[in-house]
C-alpha positions as CSV (number, residue, x, y, z in Angstrom):
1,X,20.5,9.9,10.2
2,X,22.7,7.9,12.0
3,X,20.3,4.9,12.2
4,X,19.8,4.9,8.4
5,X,23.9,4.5,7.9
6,X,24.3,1.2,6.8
7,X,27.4,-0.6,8.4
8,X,30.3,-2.1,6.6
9,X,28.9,-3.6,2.7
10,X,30.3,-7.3,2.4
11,X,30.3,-8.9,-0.6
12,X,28.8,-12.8,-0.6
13,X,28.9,-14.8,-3.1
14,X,27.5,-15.4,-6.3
15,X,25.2,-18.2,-5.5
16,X,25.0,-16.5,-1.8
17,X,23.2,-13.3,-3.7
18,X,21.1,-15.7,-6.0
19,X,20.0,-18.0,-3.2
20,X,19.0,-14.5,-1.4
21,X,17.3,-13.1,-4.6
22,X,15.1,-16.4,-5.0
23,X,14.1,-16.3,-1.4
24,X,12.9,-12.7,-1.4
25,X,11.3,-13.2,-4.9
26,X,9.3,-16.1,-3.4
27,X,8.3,-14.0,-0.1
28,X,7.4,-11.1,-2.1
29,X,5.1,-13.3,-4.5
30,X,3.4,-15.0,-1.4
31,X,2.7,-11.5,-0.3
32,X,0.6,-10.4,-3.0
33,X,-0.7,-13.8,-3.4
34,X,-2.5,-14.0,-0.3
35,X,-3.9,-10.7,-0.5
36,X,-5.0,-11.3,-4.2
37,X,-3.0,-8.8,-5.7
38,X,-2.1,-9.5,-9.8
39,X,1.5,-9.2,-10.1
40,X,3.3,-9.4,-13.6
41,X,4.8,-12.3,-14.9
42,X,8.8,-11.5,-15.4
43,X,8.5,-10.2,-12.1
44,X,11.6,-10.8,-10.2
45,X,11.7,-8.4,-7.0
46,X,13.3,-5.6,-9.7
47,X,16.8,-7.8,-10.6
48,X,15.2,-9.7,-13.5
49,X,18.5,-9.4,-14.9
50,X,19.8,-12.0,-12.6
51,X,17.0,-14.4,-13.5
52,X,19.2,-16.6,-15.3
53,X,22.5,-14.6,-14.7
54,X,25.0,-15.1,-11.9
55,X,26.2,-11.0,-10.3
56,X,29.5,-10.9,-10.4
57,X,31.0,-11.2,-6.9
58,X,33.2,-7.8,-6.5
59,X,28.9,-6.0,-6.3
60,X,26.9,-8.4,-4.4
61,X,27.1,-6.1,-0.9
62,X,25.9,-3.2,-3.0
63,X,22.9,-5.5,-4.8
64,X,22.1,-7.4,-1.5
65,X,21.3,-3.8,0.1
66,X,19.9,-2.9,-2.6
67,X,17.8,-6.1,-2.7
68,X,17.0,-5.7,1.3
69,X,15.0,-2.4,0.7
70,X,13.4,-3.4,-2.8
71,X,12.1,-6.4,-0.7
72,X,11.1,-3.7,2.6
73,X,8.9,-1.5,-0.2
74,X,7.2,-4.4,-2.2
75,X,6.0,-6.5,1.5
76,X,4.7,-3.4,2.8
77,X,2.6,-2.5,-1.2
78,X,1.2,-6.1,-0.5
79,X,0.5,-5.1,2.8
80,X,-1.8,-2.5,1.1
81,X,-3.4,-5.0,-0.5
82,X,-3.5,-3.1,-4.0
83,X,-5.5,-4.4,-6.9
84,X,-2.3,-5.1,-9.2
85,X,1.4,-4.2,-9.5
86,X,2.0,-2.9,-13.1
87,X,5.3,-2.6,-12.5
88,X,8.8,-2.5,-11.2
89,X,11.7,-0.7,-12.6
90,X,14.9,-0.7,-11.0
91,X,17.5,1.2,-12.9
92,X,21.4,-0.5,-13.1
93,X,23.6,0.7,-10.7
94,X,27.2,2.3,-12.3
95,X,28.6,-0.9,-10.7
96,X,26.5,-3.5,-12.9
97,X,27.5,-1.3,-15.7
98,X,31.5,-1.6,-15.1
99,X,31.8,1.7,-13.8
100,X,32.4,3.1,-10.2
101,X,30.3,5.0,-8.2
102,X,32.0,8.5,-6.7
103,X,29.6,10.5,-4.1
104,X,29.9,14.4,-4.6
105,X,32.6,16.5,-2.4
106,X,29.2,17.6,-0.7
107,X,27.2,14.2,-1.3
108,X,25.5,12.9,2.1
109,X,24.0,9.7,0.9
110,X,23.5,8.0,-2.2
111,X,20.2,7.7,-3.8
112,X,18.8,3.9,-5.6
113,X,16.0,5.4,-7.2
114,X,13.0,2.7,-7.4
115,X,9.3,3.5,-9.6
116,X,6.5,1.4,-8.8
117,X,3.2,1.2,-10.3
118,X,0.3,0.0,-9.3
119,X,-3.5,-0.1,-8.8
120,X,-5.9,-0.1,-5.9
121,X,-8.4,2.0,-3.9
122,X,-7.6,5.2,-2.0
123,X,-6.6,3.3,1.0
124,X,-4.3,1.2,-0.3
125,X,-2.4,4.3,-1.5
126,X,-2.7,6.0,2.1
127,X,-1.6,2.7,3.8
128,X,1.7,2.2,1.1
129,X,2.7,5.8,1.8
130,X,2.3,5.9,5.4
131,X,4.8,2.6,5.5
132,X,7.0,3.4,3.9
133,X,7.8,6.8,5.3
134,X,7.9,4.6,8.8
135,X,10.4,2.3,8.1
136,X,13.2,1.9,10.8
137,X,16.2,0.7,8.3
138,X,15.5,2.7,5.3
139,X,14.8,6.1,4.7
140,X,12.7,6.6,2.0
141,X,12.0,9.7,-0.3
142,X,9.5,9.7,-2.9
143,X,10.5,12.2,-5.4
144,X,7.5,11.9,-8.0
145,X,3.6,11.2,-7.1
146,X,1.3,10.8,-9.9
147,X,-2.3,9.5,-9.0
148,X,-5.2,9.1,-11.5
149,X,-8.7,8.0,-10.8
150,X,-9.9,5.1,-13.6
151,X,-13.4,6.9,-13.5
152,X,-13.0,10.0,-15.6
153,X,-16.6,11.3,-15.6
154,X,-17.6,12.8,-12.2
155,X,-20.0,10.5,-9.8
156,X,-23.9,10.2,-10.9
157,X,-26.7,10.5,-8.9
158,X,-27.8,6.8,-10.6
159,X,-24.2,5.3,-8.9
160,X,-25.7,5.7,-5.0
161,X,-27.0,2.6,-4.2
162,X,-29.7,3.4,-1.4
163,X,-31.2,0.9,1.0
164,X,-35.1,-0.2,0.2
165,X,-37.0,1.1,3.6
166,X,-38.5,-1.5,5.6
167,X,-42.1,-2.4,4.9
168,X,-44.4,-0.7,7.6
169,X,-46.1,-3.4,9.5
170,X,-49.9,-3.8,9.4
171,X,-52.2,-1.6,11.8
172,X,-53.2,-4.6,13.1
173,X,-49.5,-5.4,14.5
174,X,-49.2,-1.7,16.0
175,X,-49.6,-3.7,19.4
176,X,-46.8,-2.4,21.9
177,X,-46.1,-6.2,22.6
178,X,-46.4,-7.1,18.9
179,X,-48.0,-10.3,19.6
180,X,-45.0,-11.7,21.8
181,X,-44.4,-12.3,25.2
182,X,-43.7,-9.8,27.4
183,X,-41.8,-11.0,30.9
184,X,-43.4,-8.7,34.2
185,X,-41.7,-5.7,34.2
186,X,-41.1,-5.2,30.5
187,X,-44.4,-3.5,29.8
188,X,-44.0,0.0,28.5
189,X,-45.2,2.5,30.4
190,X,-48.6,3.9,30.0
191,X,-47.9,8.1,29.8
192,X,-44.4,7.2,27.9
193,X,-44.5,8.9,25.0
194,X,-44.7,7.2,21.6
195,X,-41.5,7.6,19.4
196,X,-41.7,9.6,16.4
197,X,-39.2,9.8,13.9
198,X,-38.4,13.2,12.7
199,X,-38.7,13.9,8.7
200,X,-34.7,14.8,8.3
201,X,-33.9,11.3,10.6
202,X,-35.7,9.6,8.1
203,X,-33.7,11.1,5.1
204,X,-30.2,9.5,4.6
205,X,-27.4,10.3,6.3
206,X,-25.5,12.6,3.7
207,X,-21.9,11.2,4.2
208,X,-23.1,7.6,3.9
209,X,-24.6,8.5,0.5
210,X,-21.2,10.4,-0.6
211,X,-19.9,7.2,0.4
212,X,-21.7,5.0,-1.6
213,X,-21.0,6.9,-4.6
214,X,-17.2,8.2,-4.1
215,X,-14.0,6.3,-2.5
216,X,-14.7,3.8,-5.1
217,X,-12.7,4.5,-7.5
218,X,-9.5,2.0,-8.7
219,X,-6.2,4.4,-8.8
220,X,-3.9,4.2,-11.0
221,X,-0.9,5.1,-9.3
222,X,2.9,6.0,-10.1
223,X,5.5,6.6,-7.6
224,X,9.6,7.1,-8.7
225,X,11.2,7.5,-5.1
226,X,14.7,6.8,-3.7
227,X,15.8,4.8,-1.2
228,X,18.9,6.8,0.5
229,X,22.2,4.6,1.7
230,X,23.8,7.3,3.9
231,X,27.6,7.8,3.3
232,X,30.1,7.4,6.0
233,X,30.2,10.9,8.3
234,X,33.2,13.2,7.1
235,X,35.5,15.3,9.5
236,X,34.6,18.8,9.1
237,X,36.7,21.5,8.9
């Protein structure tokens, strides 16, 4: 885990953090603009707090990491391309609160929880999940996955949407050159044999109906997962 240990935390400025919180609200908003995703109005990349408030200066290293993954997770949802974010709740950290954070004797890393929730199709939800369990700075574990499908009756035959079958042409046109022109060499042969579609190729294939009828669905989805800051390596025993 190593490459998840963050080096040494600095602490910037005030206006340092602020001018960092504006830019990676901005970013984020672009993000899920361009895609068309609805985002919610007081949205403020999780720190909404700070909207109108400086941080004080002795916990901007902890709330510009902080900020760094919180930015990571909402450009890779956008990259999804969800529906809508509902929401983002970041819970204070002891440190905004005026109180000191003390790992366990046995504590590896330190968890910022995060919950997101949002809407979209099924890929959207494979896509989010599969980045953010890739990401090379942050390790990410999501502790709590609920999914819910807005459709709560199961699929109807009346939802397939079939194809209308093309109109047979007239006997008249059953010509093998269909009244075009046909360049020497082109002209089918005279013993090949005529091509006959088979009852079952004629029937719909079975997945592409399924497919027309299922995968859908908008999801309503909720995931609470933690982004782990790994704790400086101890000497064992």
């Amino acid at each position: 885990f190593e490459p998840y240990r963050p080096k040494e935390l600095k602490n910037v400025t005030p206006q340092e953090f602020t001018d960092h919180l504006l830019a990676a609200n901005a970013e984020t908003r672009k993000a899920f603009e361009d895609v068309g995703t609805t985002i919610p109005e007081p949205f403020f990349v999780g720190f909404e707090g700070y909207k109108a408030n400086l941080a004080p200066g002795k916990i901007t290293g902890i709330l510009d990491y902080q900020l760094t993954s919180v930015k990571s997770l909402m450009l890779a949802l956008a990259a999804a391309k969800p529906t809508a974010l509902k929401n983002l709740y970041r819970p204070a950290l002891p440190e905004e609160e005026n109180q000191n954070f003390t790992p366990g004797a046995n504590s590896a890393a330190r968890a910022f929880p995060l919950e997101i929730t949002f809407t979209g199709p099924e890929k959207s939800v494979r896509d989010f999940l599969t980045s953010i369990v890739a990401f090379k700075d942050q390790f990410v574990v999501v502790r709590t996955l609920r999914i819910t499908s807005e459709k709560k009756d199961p699929p109807r035959a009346a939802d397939a949407k079939f194809d209308k079958p093309a109109a047979e042409k007239p006997a008249g046109e059953s010509s093998p050159f269909g009244g075009g022109f046909v360049l020497p060499g082109d002209e089918p042969a005279k013993d090949a044999p005529a091509e006959t579609v088979t009852p079952a190729a004629k029937a719909a294939d079975s997945s592409r109906i399924l497919a027309q009828v299922l995968g859908n669905e908008q999801l309503q989805v909720f995931i609470r997962l933690d982004v782990l800051q790994f704790l400086p390596s101890k000497k064992l025993p």
